[in-house]
Structures are given as structure tokens and as C-alpha cells.
MARRONU-495756 format. One record per residue (C-alpha): residue number from 1; residue in three letters; chain; x, y, z. Coordinates in steps of 0.02 Angstrom, whole numbers. Layout:
BEGIN
<pt NUM Ala A <X Y Z>>
...
! end
This chain:
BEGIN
<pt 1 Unk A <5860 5710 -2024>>
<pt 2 Unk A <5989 5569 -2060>>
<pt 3 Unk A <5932 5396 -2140>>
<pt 4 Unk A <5898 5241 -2015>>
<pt 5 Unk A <6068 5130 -2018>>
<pt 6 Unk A <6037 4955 -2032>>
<pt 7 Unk A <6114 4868 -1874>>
<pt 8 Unk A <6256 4767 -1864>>
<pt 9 Unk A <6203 4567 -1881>>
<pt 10 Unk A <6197 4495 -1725>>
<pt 11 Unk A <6236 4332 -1638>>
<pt 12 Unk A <6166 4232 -1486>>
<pt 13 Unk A <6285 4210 -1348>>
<pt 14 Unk A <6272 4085 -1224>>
<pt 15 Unk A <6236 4148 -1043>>
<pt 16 Unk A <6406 4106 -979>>
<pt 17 Unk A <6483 4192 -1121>>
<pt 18 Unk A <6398 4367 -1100>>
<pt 19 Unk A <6470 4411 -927>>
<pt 20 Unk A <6611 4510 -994>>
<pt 21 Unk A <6546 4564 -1145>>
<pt 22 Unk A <6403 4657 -1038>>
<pt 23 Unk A <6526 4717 -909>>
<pt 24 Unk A <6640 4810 -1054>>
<pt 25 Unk A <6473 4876 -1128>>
<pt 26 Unk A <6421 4969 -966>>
<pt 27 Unk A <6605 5006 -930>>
<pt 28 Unk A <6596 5091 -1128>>
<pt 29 Unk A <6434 5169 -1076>>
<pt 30 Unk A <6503 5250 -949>>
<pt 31 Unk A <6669 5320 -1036>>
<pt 32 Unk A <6569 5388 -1178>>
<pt 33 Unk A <6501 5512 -1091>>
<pt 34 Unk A <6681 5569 -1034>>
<pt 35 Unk A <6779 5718 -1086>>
<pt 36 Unk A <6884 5644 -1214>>
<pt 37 Unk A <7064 5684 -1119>>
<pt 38 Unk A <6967 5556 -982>>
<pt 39 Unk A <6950 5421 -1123>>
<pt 40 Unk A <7104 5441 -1177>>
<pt 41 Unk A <7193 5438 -1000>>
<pt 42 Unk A <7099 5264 -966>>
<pt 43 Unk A <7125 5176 -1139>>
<pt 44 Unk A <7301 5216 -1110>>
<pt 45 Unk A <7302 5157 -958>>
<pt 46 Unk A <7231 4990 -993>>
<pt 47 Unk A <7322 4943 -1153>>
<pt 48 Unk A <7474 4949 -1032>>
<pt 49 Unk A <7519 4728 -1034>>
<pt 50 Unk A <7397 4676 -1183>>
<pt 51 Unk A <7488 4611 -1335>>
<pt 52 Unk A <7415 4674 -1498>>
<pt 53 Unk A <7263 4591 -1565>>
<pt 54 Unk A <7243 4490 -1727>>
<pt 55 Unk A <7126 4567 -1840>>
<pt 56 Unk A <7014 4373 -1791>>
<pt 57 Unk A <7020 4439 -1603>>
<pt 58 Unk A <6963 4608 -1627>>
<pt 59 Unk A <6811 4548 -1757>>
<pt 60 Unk A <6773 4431 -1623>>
<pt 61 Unk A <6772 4548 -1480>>
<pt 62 Unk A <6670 4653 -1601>>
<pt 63 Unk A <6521 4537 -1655>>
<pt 64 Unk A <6520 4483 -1444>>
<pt 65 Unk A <6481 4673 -1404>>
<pt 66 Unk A <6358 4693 -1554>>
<pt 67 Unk A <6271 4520 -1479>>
<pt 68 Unk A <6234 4583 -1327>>
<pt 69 Unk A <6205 4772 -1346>>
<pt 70 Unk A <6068 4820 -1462>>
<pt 71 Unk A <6117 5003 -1441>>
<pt 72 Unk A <6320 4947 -1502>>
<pt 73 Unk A <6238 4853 -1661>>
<pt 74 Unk A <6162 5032 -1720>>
<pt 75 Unk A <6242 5212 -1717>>
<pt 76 Unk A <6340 5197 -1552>>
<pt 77 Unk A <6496 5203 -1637>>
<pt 78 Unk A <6590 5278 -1492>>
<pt 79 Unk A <6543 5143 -1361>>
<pt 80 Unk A <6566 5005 -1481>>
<pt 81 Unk A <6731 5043 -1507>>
<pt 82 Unk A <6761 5088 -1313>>
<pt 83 Unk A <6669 4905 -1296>>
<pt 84 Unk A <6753 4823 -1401>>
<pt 85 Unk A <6924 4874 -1353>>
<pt 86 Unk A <6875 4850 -1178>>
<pt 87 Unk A <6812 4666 -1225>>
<pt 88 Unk A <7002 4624 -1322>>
<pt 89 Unk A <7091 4696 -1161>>
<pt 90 Unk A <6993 4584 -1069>>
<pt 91 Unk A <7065 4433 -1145>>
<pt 92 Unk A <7252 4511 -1159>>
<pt 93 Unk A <7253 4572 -1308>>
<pt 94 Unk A <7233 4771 -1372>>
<pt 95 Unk A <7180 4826 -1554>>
<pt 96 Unk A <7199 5029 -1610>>
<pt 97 Unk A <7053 5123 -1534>>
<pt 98 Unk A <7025 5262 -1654>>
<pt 99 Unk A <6915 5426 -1696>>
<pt 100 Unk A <6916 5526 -1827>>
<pt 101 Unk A <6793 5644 -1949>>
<pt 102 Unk A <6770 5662 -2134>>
<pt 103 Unk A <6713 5850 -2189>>
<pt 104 Unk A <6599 5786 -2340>>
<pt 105 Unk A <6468 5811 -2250>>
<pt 106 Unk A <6549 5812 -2081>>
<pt 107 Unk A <6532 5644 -2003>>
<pt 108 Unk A <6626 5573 -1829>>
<pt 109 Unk A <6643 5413 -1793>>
<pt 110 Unk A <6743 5295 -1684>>
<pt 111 Unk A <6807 5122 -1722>>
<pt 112 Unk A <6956 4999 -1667>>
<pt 113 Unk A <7071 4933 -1806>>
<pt 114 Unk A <7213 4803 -1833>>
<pt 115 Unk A <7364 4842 -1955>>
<pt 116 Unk A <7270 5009 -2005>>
<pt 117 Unk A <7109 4900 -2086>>
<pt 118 Unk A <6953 4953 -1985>>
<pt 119 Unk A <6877 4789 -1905>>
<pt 120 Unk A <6681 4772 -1963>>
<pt 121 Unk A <6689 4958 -2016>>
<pt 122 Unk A <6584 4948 -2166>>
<pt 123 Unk A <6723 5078 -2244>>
<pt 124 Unk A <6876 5065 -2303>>
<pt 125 Unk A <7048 5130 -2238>>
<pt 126 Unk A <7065 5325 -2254>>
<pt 127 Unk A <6876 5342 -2274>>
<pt 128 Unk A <6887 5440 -2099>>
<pt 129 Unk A <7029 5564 -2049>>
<pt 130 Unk A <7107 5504 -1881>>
<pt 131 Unk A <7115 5609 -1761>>
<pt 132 Unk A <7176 5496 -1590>>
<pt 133 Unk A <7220 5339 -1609>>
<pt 134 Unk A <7275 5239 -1481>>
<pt 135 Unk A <7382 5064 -1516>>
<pt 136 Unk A <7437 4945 -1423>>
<pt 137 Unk A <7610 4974 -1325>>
<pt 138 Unk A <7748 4912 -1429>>
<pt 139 Unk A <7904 4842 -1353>>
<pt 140 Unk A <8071 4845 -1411>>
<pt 141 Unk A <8188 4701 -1407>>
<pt 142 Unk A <8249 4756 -1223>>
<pt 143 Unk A <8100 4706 -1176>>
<pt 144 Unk A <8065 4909 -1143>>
<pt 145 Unk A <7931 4997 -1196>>
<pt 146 Unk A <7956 5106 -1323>>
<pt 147 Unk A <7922 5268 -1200>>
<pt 148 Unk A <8024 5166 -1086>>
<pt 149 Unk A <8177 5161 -1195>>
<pt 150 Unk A <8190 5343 -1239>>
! end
């Protein structure tokens, strides 16, 4: 049996501000229980447009998720980071949605990060071995995607 995990500190959103963060939360819910090629198809999909976050963005869209999900603020690492992604392509931005593992003892987990620093991730860089990650769509100076361009 694993040790309880303290949850994530959570805010009080105003009504009018927990719309979206609700909708990405059941949209998350939903995807989490996907096959993971289905995840990955539809975070593709919807970073399409989005510029990349800031690091401030994604923490924000982060700590909006945890507010209004109590199930996000403890162990749902995989729909908090679906969420939260969700949440920043909401407002037209797109961090790096990430999973990876570490083997000592084996641990998943699932988190969205900026510049490769995990945002609220209460470890550092490198702590988990990535193993999809998926960025935002860079463009080259062509305007082009980078797929585009090739």
C-alpha cells in the first residue's frame, strides 16, 4: 500500500471563472481512460494554432484545474496534465504534455512542462524518464510548420 499524497493547495475560483476549467476537467476525464495512441492523436490535434505557453500560463492553467477538481489536486496525475493542457489550449496557448516512468521503484506519472522544467511537479527535471512528450508546434520563419517545411 502506497502513502496518502498530500493534495495540491487549492484556490477559490469565482463562478464565472470555472466554466472552462470544469469543461477541460471532464474533457481530461474522459481522455484518460483512452488508449494512449487516442490521447496522443487528440493532443496533437489540438496543439495545432496555440503558441507555446509561458511557464506563468501553464502554472496558472494548473492551480485553475487543481481549484476546481478535488480528484486533479491528489494522484490524478494523468488528467491533470490532460486538464491542464486542455485549460492552456483553451486560451491559445500549448505547454509540453508529457509521461514518463522512473524504475526505482517503478512509478508513472504525467505532467505538462515549459522549457523542459515541470510546472508544479514537486520534482525536478530528469526525475522521470519521458516517454511521449508532446510540444507545442513550432514554426519556422516561413511561417511553415516544421512538418510542413520538410
Amino acid at each position: 500500500m502506497s502513502a496518502p499524497v498530500a493534495l495540491s493547495a487549492r484556490d477559490r475560483l469565482p463562478p464565472h471563472r470555472r466554466i472552462l476549467p470544469l469543461l477541460a476537467v471532464a474533457v481530461a476525464r474522459m481522455l484518460a481512460g483512452a488508449r494512449p495512441a487516442r490521447v496522443r492523436a487528440v493532443l496533437e490535434f489540438l496543439r495545432r494554432g496555440a503558441r507555446p505557453a509561458t511557464a506563468g500560463q501553464a502554472a496558472a492553467a494548473r492551480r485553475d484545474i487543481v481549484s476546481v477538481s478535488l480528484r486533479c489536486a491528489g494522484q490524478a496525475c494523468l488528467q491533470r496534465s490532460i486538464a491542464t493542457a486542455l485549460l492552456c489550449r483553451g486560451r491559445g496557448v500549448w505547454p509540453t504534455w508529457c509521461t514518463g516512468v522512473r524504475t526505482s521503484p517503478f512509478q508513472a506519472h504525467a505532467w505538462v512542462e515549459v522549457a523542459g522544467e515541470p510546472v508544479g511537479e514537486p520534482h525536478p527535471a530528469g526525475h522521470y524518464q519521458k516517454l511521449l512528450a508532446i510540444p507545442p508546434v513550432e514554426k519556422t520563419a516561413s511561417g511553415k510548420t516544421a512538418s510542413e517545411s520538410a
